[in-house]
C-alpha positions in Angstrom: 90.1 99.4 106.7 92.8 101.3 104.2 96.3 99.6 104.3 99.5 101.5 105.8 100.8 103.2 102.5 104.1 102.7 103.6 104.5 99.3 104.2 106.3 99.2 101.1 109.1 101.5 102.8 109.3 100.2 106.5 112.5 98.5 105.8 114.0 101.8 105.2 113.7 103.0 108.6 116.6 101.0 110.6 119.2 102.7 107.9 118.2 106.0 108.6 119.1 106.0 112.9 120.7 109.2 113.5 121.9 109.5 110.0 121.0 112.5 107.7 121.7 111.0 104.3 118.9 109.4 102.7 119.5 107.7 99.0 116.2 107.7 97.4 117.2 105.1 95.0 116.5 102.8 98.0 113.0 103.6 97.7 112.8 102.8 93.8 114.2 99.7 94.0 111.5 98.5 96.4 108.8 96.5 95.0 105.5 98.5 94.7 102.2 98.0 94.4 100.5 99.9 92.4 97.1 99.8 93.8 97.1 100.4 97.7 93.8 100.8 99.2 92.4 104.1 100.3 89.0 106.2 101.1 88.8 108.7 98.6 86.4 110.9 100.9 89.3 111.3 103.6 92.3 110.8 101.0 94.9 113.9 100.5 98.4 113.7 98.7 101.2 115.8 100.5 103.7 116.5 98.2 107.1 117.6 100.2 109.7 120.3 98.6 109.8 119.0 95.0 111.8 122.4 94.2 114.9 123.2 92.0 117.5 123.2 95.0 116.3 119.3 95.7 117.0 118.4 91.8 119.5 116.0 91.3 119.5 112.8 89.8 117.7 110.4 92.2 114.8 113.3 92.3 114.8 112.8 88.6 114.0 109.7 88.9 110.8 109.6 90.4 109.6 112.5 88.7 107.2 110.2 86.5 106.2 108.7 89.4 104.8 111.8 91.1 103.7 113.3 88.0 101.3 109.6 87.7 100.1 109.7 91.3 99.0 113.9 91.3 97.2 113.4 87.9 95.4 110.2 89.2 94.7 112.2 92.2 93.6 115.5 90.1 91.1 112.8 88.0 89.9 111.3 91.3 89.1 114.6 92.6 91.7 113.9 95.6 93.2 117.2 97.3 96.9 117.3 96.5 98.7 119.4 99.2 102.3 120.8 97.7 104.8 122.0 100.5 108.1 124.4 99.4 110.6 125.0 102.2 112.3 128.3 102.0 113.4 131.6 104.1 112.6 135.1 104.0 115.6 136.2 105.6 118.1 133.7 106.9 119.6 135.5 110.0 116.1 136.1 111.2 113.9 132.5 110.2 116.8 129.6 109.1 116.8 128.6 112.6 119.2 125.7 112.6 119.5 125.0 109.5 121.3 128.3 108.8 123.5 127.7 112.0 124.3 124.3 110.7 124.9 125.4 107.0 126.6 128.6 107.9 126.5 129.6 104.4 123.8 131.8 103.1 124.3 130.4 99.3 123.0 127.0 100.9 119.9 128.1 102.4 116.5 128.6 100.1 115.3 131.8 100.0 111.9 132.3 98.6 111.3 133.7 95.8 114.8 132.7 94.1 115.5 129.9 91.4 116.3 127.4 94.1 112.8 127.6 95.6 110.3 127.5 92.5 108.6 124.1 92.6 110.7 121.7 89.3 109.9 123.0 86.4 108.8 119.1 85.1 106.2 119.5 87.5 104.7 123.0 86.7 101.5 121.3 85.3 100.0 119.7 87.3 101.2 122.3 90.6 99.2 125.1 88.1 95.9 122.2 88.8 96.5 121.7 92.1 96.5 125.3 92.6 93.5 126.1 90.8 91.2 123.8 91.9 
């Protein structure tokens, strides 16, 4: 039977209660493994909102990291799934988070700069995509 792959990480979850902050650098200082046991017939990689707005200097930091773990999973022939949050018109789909931001220059609107997928990680999005 294949390990919880985020055992490695359950220590986080008492700081987050009801707080919105989340310092990645938490997570990097966390010892890892770096073989965690997994069935590649039923194995996918979700990769959540690596985009330009996001990029700031704890993101930098596990760029590598990702970069490592969608090439292995390219190699093994494991489906990487990318997500990219972002709005088509603000009034009409930002929901709360345009109620809570109240600032249209904070919201991601697809299509712009803040929305394209880091440009460290174009490679191996371009595989992912043309699988």
């Amino acid at each position: 039977m294949t390990k919880h792959p985020f055992k490695y990480i359950k220590n986080l979850y008492p700081r987050f209660r009801g707080q919105f902050k989340f310092d990645i650098s938490s997570i990097t200082k966390q010892p890892m493994s770096t073989s965690i046991p997994y069935d590649p017939e039923k194995a996918a990689l979700l990769v959540i909102d690596m985009q330009e707005f996001f990029c700031n200097d704890s993101v930098n930091k596990i760029i590598p990291n990702v970069k490592s773990v969608v090439t292995t999973c390219h190699e093994k022939g494991i489906p990487v799934i990318w997500t990219q949050h972002g709005h088509l018109n603000s009034e009409l789909d930002g929901g709360a988070l345009a109620r809570w931001w109240k600032n249209k220059d904070k919201m991601i609107m697809r299509g712009s700069e803040k929305w394209k997928f880091l440009k460290e990680l174009d490679s191996i999005v371009t595989v992912s995509f043309n699988r």
